[in-house]
C-alpha positions in Angstrom: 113.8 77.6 95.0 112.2 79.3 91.9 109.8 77.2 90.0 108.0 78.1 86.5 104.4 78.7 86.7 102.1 76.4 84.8 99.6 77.4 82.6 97.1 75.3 80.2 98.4 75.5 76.9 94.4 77.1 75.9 95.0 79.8 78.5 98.7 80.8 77.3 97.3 80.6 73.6 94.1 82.9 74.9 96.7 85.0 76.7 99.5 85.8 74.2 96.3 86.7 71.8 94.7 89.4 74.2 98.0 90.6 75.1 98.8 91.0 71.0 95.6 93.4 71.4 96.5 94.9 74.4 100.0 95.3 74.9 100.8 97.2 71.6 101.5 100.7 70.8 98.6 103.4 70.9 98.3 104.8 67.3 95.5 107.9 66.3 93.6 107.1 63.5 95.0 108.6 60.1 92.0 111.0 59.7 92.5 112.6 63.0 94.0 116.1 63.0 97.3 116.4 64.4 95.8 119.4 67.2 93.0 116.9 68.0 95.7 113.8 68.3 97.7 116.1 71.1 94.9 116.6 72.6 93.6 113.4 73.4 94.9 111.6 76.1 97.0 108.0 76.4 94.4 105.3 76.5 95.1 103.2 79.6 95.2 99.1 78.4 95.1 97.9 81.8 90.8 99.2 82.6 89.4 95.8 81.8 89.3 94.5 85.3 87.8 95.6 88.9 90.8 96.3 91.4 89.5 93.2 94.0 88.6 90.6 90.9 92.0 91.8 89.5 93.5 90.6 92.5 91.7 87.5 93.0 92.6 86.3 89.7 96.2 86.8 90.0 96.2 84.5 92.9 94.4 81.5 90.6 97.4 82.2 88.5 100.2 82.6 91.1 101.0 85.5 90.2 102.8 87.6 92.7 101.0 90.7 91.5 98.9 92.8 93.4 97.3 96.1 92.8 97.5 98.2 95.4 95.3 101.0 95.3 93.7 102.9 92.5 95.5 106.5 93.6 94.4 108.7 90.2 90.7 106.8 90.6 91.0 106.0 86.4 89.7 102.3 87.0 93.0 101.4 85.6 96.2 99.9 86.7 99.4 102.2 86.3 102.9 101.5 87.4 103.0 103.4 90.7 100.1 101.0 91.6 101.7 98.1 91.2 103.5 95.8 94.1 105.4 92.4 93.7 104.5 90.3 96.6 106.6 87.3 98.5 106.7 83.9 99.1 105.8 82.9 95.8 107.3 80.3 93.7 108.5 83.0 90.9 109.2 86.6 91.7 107.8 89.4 89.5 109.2 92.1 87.5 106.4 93.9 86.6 107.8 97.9 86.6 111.3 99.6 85.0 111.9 102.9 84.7 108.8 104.0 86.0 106.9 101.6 83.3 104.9 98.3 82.6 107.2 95.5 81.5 106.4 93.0 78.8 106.1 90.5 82.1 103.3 92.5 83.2 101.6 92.8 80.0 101.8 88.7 79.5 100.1 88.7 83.1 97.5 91.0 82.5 96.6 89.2 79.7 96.2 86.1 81.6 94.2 87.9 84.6 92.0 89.2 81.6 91.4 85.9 80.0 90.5 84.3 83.2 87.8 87.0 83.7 84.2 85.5 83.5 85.2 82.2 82.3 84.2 79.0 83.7 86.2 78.3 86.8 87.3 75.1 84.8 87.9 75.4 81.2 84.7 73.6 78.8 86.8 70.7 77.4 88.5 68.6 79.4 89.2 67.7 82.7 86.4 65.5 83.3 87.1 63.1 86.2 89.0 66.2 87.9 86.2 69.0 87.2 84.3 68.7 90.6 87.7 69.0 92.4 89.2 71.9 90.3 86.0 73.7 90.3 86.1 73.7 94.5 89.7 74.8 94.6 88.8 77.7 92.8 86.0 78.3 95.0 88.2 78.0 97.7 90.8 80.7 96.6 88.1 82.9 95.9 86.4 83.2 99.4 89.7 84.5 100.0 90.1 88.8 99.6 93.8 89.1 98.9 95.2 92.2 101.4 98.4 93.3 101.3 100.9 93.8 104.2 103.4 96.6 102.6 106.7 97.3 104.1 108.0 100.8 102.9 111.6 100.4 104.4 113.4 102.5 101.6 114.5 105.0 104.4 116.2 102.3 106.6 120.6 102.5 106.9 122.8 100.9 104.6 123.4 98.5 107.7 119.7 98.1 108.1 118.8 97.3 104.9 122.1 94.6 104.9 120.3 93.3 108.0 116.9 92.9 106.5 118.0 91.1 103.8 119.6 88.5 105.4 116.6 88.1 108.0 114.5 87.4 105.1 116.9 84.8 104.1 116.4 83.1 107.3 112.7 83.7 107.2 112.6 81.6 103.7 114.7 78.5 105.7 111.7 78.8 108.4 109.3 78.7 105.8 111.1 75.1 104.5 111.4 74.2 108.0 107.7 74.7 108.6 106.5 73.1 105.7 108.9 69.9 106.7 107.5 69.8 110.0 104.0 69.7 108.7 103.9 67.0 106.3 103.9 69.5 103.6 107.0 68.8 101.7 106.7 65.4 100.4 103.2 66.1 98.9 104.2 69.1 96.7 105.0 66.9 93.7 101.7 65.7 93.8 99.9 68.2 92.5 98.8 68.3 88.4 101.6 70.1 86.8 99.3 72.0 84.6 97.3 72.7 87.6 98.5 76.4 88.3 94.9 77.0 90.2 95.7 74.2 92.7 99.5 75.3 93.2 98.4 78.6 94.3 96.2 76.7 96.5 98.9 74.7 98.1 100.9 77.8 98.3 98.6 79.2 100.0 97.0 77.1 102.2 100.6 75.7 103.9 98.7 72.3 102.3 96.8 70.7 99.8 93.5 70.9 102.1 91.0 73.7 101.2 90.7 75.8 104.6 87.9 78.7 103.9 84.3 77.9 105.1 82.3 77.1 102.1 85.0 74.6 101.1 86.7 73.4 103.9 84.2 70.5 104.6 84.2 69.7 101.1 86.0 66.1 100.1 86.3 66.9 97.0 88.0 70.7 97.8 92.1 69.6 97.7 94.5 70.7 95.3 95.9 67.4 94.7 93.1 64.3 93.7 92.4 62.0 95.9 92.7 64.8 98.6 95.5 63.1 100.6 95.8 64.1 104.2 99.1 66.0 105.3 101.0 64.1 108.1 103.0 66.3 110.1 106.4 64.9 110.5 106.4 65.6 114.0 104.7 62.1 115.2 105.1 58.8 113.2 102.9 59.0 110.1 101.3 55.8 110.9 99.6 56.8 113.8 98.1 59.3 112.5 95.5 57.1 110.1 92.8 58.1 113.0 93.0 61.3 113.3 90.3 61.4 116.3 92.5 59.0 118.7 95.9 59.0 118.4 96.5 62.3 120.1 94.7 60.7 123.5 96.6 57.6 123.1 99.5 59.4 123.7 98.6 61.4 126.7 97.5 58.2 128.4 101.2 56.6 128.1 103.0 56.7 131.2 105.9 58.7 129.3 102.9 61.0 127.9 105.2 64.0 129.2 108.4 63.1 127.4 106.7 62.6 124.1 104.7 65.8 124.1 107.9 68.0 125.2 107.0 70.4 123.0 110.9 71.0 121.3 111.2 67.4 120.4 109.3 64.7 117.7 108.4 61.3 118.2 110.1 58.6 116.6 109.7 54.5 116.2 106.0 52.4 116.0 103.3 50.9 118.2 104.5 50.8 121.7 108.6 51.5 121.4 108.3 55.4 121.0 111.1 57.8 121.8 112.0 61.2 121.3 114.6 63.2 119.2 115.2 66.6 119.5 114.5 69.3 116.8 118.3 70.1 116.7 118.7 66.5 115.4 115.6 65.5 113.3 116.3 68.5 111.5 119.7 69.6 111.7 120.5 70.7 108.1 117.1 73.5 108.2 118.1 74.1 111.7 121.6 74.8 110.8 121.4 77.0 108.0 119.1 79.1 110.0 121.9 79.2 112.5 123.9 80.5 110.3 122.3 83.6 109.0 121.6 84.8 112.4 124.9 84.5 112.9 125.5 86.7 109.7 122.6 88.9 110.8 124.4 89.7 114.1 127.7 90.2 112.7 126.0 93.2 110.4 124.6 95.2 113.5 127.2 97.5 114.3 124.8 100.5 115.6 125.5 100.3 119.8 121.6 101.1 120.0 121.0 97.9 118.8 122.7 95.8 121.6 120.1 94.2 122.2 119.0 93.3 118.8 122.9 91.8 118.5 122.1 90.0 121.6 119.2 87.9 120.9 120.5 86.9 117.3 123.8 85.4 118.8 121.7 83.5 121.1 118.8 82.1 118.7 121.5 81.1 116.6 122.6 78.9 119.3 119.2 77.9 120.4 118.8 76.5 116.6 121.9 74.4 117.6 121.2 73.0 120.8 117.5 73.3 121.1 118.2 74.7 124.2 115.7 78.1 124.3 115.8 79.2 127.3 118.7 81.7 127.0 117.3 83.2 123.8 113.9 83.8 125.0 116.3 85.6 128.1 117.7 87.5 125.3 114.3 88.2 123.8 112.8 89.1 127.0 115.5 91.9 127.7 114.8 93.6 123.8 111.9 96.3 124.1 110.4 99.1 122.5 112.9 101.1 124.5 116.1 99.4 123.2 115.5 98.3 119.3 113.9 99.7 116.5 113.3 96.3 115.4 110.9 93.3 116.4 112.4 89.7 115.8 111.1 86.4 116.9 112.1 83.1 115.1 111.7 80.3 117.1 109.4 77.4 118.0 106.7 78.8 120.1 102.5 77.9 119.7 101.0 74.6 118.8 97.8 75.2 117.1 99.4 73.9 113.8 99.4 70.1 114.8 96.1 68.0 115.7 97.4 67.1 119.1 98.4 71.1 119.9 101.4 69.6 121.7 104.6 70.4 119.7 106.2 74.3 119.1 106.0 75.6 115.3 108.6 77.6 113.7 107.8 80.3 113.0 109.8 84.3 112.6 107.8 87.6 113.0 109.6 90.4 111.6 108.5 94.0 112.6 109.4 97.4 113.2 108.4 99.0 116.3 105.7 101.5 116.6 106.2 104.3 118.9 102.9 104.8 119.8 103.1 101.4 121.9 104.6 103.5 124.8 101.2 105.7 125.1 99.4 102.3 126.3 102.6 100.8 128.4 102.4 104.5 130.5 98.9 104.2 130.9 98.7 100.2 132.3 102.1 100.0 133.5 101.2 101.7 137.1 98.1 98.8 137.4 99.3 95.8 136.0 99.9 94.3 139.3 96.4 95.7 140.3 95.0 93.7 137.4 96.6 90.1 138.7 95.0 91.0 141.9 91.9 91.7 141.0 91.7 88.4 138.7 92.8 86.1 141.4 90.5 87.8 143.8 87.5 87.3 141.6 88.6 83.6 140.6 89.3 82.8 144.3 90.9 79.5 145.8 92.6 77.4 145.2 94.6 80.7 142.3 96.1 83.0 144.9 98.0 86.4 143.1 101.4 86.4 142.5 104.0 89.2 141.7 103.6 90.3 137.5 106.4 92.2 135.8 105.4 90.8 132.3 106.1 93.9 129.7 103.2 95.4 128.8 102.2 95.5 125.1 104.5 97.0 122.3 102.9 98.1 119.2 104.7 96.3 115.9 104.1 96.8 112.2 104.7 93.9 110.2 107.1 93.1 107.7 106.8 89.9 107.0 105.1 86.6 109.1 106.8 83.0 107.7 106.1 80.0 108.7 103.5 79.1 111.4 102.9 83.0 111.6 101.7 83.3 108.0 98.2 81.9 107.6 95.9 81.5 104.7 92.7 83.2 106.5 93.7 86.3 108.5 96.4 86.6 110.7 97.5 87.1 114.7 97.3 90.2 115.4 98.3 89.9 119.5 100.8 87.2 121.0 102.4 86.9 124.0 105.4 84.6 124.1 107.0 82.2 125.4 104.8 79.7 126.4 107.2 77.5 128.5 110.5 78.1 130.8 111.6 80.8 133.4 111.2 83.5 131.1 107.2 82.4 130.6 106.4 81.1 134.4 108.1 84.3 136.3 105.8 86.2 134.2 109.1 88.3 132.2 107.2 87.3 128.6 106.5 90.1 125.7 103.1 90.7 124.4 102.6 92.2 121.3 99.7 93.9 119.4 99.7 94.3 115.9 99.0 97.7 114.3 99.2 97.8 110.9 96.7 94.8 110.5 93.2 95.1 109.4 93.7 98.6 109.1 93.8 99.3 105.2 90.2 101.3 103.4 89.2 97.4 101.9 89.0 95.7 105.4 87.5 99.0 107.4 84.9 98.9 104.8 84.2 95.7 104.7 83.8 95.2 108.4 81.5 98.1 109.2 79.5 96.6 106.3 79.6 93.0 108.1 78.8 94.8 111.6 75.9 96.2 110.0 73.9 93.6 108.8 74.3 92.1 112.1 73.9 94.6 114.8 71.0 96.8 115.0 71.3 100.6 114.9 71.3 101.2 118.3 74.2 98.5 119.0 75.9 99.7 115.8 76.3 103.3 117.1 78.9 101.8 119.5 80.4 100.5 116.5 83.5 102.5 115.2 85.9 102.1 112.6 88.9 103.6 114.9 91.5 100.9 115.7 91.9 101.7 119.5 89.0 99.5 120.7 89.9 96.6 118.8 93.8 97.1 119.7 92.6 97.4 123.4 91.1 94.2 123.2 94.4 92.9 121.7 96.4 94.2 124.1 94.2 93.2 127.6 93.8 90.1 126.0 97.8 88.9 125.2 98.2 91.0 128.4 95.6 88.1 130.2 97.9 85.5 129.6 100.3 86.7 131.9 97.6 87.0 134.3 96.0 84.3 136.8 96.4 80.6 136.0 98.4 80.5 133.0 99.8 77.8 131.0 102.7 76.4 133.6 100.4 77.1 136.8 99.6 73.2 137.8 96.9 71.7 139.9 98.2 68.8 142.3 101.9 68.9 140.1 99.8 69.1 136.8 99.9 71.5 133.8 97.0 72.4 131.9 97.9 70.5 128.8 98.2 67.2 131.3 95.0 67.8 132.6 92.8 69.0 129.6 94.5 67.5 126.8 96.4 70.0 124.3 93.2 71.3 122.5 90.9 71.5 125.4 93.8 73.4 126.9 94.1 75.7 124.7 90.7 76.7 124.5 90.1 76.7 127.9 93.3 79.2 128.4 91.9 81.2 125.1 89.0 81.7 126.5 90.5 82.8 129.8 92.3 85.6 128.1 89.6 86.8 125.8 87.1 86.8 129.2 89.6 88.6 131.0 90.1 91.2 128.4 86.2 91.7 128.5 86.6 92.0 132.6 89.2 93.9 132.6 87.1 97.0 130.6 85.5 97.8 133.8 88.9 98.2 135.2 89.7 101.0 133.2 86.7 102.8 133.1 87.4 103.2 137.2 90.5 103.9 136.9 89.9 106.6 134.3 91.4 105.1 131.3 88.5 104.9 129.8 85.3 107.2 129.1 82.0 104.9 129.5 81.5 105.6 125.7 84.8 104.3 125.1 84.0 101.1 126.8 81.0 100.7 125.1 83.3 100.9 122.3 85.3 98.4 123.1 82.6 96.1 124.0 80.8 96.5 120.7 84.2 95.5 118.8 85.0 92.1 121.0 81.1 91.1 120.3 81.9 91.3 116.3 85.0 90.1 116.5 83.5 87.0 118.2 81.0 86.8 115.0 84.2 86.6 113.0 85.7 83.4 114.4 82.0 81.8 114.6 81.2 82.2 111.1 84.3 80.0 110.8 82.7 76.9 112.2 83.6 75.4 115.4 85.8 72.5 114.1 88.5 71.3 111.4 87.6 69.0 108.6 89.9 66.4 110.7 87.4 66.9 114.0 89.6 69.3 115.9 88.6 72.3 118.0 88.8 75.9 116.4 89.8 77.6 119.9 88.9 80.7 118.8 85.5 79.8 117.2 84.7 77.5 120.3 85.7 80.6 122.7 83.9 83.0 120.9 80.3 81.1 120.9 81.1 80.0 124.4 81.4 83.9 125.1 77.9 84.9 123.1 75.7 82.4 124.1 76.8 82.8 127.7 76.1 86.8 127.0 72.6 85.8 125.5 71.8 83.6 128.2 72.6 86.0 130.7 70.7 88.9 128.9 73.2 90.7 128.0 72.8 90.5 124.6 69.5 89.1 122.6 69.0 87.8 118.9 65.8 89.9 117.9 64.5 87.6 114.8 62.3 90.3 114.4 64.5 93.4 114.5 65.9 94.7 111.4 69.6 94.9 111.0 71.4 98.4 111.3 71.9 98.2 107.2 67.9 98.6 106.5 68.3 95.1 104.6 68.3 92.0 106.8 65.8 90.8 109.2 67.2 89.3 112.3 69.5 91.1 114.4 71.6 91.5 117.6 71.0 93.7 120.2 73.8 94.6 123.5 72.1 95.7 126.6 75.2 97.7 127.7 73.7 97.8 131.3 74.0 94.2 132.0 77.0 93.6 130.7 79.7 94.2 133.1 77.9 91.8 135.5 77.2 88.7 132.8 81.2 89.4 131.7 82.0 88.9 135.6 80.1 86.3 136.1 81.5 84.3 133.2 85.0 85.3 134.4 84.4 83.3 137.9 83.4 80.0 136.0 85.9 79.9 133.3 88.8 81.3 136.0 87.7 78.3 138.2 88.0 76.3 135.7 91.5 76.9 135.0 92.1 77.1 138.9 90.9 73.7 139.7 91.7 72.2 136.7 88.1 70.9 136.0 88.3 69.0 133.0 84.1 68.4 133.1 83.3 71.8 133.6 85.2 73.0 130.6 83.8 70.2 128.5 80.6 71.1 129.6 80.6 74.4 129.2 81.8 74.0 124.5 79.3 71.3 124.5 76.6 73.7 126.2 77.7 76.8 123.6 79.6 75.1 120.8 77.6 72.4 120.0 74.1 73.3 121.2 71.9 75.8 119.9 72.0 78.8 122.0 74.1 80.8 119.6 72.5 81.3 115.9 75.8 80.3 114.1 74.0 80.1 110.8 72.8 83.9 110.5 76.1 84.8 111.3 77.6 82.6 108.8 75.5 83.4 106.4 76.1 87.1 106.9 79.3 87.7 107.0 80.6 85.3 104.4 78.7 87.4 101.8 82.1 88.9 101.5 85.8 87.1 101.3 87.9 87.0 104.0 90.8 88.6 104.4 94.0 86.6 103.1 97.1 88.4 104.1 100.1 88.7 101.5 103.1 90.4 101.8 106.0 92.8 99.7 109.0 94.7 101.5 110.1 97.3 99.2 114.1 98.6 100.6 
């Protein structure tokens, strides 16, 4: 539903002035020559603003306006430069016939007049400054990076097809925000406010979510800062954040209420469960439908597949029975569709007690180069189970892997529990329960067209740099291979050794660790086996020793990345990532593998205090840390994972505040999203 944006009535008046200045027609002075007036040049309104600020600001306002790139370097916006982004509340019109519209010229205007004000106007606002001062701060850690889908070239059928899957994605983005407690706060929120709207927008929530803020009481975009409460659980439980999660896996029907397809219903101890099918028929229906319509439009016999798995999702979003879809899904490749579709519940990060499935739909298209990797890994993959179980030892014993290896995917759009306000997924392997998931028949997916545009690359050398000294940073490289390597051995890893359904004495991971322990423990095991895995390669020939060193070099900073996060939610939870990452470089720096020289200037010349890899002692720190945290998962040892985060994540062995304060010098990346067809 479209919505009108908000706007202070000082800022529209402040606006419609500068655009009276700006917007108007270029006339040459009277006393100009005619030859000299030719002569000169069209003066270009739209130079007032850096490209990044530019884009900041329209997200205060928002505005689904981004620029993209400054092509003609004139430090000015022009039309070809221009994109109208998604999953706003209004949609833009900003170009026609190859020119600015009056729409643009009000929004410039408003961009402009935000640009070094206060954060919160001078008058006004005064029991509500200390909150709408922290949202902005909040919106402006974040470094808006677009996500463009150039699918202009797709068939008439194609194009029919897209267009209806984004329909469906905008139902899962309803859905998501229902099943999240998301949807009954939205009216809260100051209707002349428009700061704290894009917040909400953004965020999937009123809570601020960036570093500096996210600890903040005060940082909400509605006063008061009210506490979603996802509609999956009974909203009075969930006044103690901290406990009731563990209440519920001591019950004797623990198992029944944390099926992860269903939602828990009814108070105190008379708890039952509905399926999603039910509690949310009418989303769940209307998604139905449009796969329905989706699959009815593919008429192209190379697509059979495709065809395939939208007839059965469509049924899965009727009967909440999955298993035949992900069968469906399973059987699609990078061999039989142009085209990457998921929409279904699948992880469970999004809730405190990481129990239940989110909805969520990746669109993609397929990236050929993802059959370069599969011919290369393909031939070892059952060498790589083997290997792991040998090194984690009994009680895991091998078993036979046919998982598809990695396809490559280029985003077109992420809705729902895909779509997140700080960066974004960039590997997955689904499902996460049934046949398809325990006989190892899953697809993993690394995304390529992530993290890959001039803004990010530059940014993260920069980061690398005033972390790593030279030495270390001369394995540093701004190709995407090592980090996509990583991606793929990791998503790869979950296939591999104990994974989520393997059970210890007729127990699942999640029954014995508790959904987040679970999931960091089994994060952790897949980022530690892609580490392992490296020296697997290198033997094999794969890769060169440099590349390794490579590949190495990128994991370590990419662990930086999550730790700079912090290692916990504002509600208590565990950050899985964060917690795996620090868990991974103290162990590293404990082992000797790596060292923090306080001493040792930083590869940039400028900071004081740096890390250093000892490349030699690597492999053997990375495979001893794969025999603990591999036991771990074998034996199911609750007390040795919990031992191991409150060793690393909560001592002091890893010096989270340098890299804190390092890398969030500069914003982090917030994804948005156009599809131009």
């Amino acid at each position: 539903m479209q919505r009108a944006i908000a706007t202070s009535g000082a800022l529209l008046g402040l606006a419609l002035a500068l655009c009276t200045a700006a917007c108007g027609e270029d006339k040459a002075p009277a006393a100009e020559p005619k030859r000299i007036a030719r002569a000169q040049p069209k003066a270009n309104a739209y130079g007032k603003i850096e490209r990044l600020r530019f884009n900041q600001l329209a997200v205060r306002l928002n505005l689904p306006l981004y620029w993209v790139r400054d092509a003609n370097e004139n430090k000015a916006i022009d039309p070809a430069e221009v994109a109208a982004l998604r999953f706003y509340p209004t949609q833009g019109e900003w170009v026609a016939n190859g020119a600015f519209t009056k729409e643009f010229a009000k929004a410039y205007a408003a961009i402009a007049a935000l640009d070094g004000a206060p954060p919160v106007p001078a008058e006004g606002f005064a029991e509500d400054r200390a909150r709408r001062r922290a949202v902005v701060e909040d919106l402006d850690q974040g470094r808006p990076t677009l996500v463009l889908a150039d699918l202009k070239a797709l068939s008439d059928e194609d194009k029919k097809l897209l267009a209806v899957l984004l329909d469906a994605g905008d139902v899962i983005d309803a859905l998501f925000a229902r099943t999240a407690g998301i949807s009954v706060l939205a009216e809260e929120i100051p209707a002349d406010d428009v700061t704290s709207q894009s917040l909400f927008r953004r965020n999937w929530g009123p809570r601020c979510v960036f570093p500096k803020t996210e600890k903040n009481p005060a940082c909400s975009a509605i006063p008061g800062a009210p506490k979603p409460k996802v509609d999956v659980y009974p909203a009075g439980m969930q006044d103690d954040q901290g406990e009731f999660c563990k209440a519920l896996e001591k019950r004797k029907d623990a198992k029944e209420l944390l099926s992860p397809f269903t939602v828990v219903r009814g108070e105190g101890e008379k708890l039952s469960t509905q399926p999603y099918s039910e509690a949310y028929k009418d989303e769940m229906g209307a998604i139905a439908a449009k796969l329905d319509e989706a699959a009815a439009l593919v008429a192209d016999p190379g697509e059979a597949a495709l065809k395939t798995y939208l007839f059965a999702a469509a049924q899965a979003f009727r009967d909440n029975f999955w298993e035949p879809a992900d069968e469906a899904w399973a059987r699609m490749s990078s061999t039989n569709s142009k085209w990457y579709l998921r929409i279904a519940p699948d992880e469970t990060y999004w809730e405190p007690c990481n129990q239940k499935a989110g909805f969520h739909m990746t669109l993609a298209r397929i990236n050929p180069d993802s059959l370069a990797w599969q011919g290369k890994l393909q031939p070892i993959q059952q060498e790589m189970e083997d290997r792991l179980a040998a090194r984690i030892g009994a009680p895991y014993e091998a078993r036979s892997v046919t998982f598809h290896l990695p396809d490559f995917i280029d985003i077109v759009v992420n809705c729902g529990d895909d779509r997140e306000p700080m960066g974004a997924t960039i590997g997955q392997s689904l499902p996460n329960w049934g046949p398809v998931a325990n006989e190892s028949r899953g697809r993993t997916v690394a995304m390529t067209n992530l993290y890959t545009d001039p803004d990010s690359l530059a940014t993260r050398r920069a980061q690398a740099s005033s972390l790593l000294v030279a030495d270390t940073m001369a394995a540093y490289t701004d190709d995407d291979e090592p980090g996509l390597l990583n991606t793929i051995l990791h998503e790869a890893a979950h296939n591999l050794g104990p994974s989520h359904e393997y059970k210890v004495k007729g127990k699942t991971d999640q029954e014995i660790f508790g959904g987040p322990l679970a999931t960091l423990v089994e994060e952790l095991k897949a980022q530690s086996s892609a580490l392992w895995y490296v020296s697997l390669l290198v033997e094999k020939g794969i890769l060169t020793p440099e590349q390794a060193r490579q590949t190495y070099t990128d994991a370590f900073f990419w662990s930086f990345g999550h730790i700079s996060r912090g290692m916990y939610t504002d509600t208590g939870q565990r950050k899985p990532y964060s917690q795996l990452a620090a868990i991974q470089v103290g162990f590293l720096l404990d082992n000797g593998a790596a060292r923090f020289d306080p001493e040792a200037k930083a590869a940039n010349g400028e900071d004081k205090g740096a890390f250093v890899v000892d490349y030699d002692k690597l492999p053997a720190a990375i495979d001893e840390l794969m025999k603990i945290v591999g036991d771990i998962k074998a034996k199911g040892d609750r007390k040795a994972a919990e031992e191991l985060a409150a060793k690393y994540v909560d001592g002091g062995v890893v010096p989270m505040k340098v890299i804190a304060d390092r890398l969030l010098r500069f914003p982090k990346v917030n994804f948005v999203y156009a599809v131009e067809y």
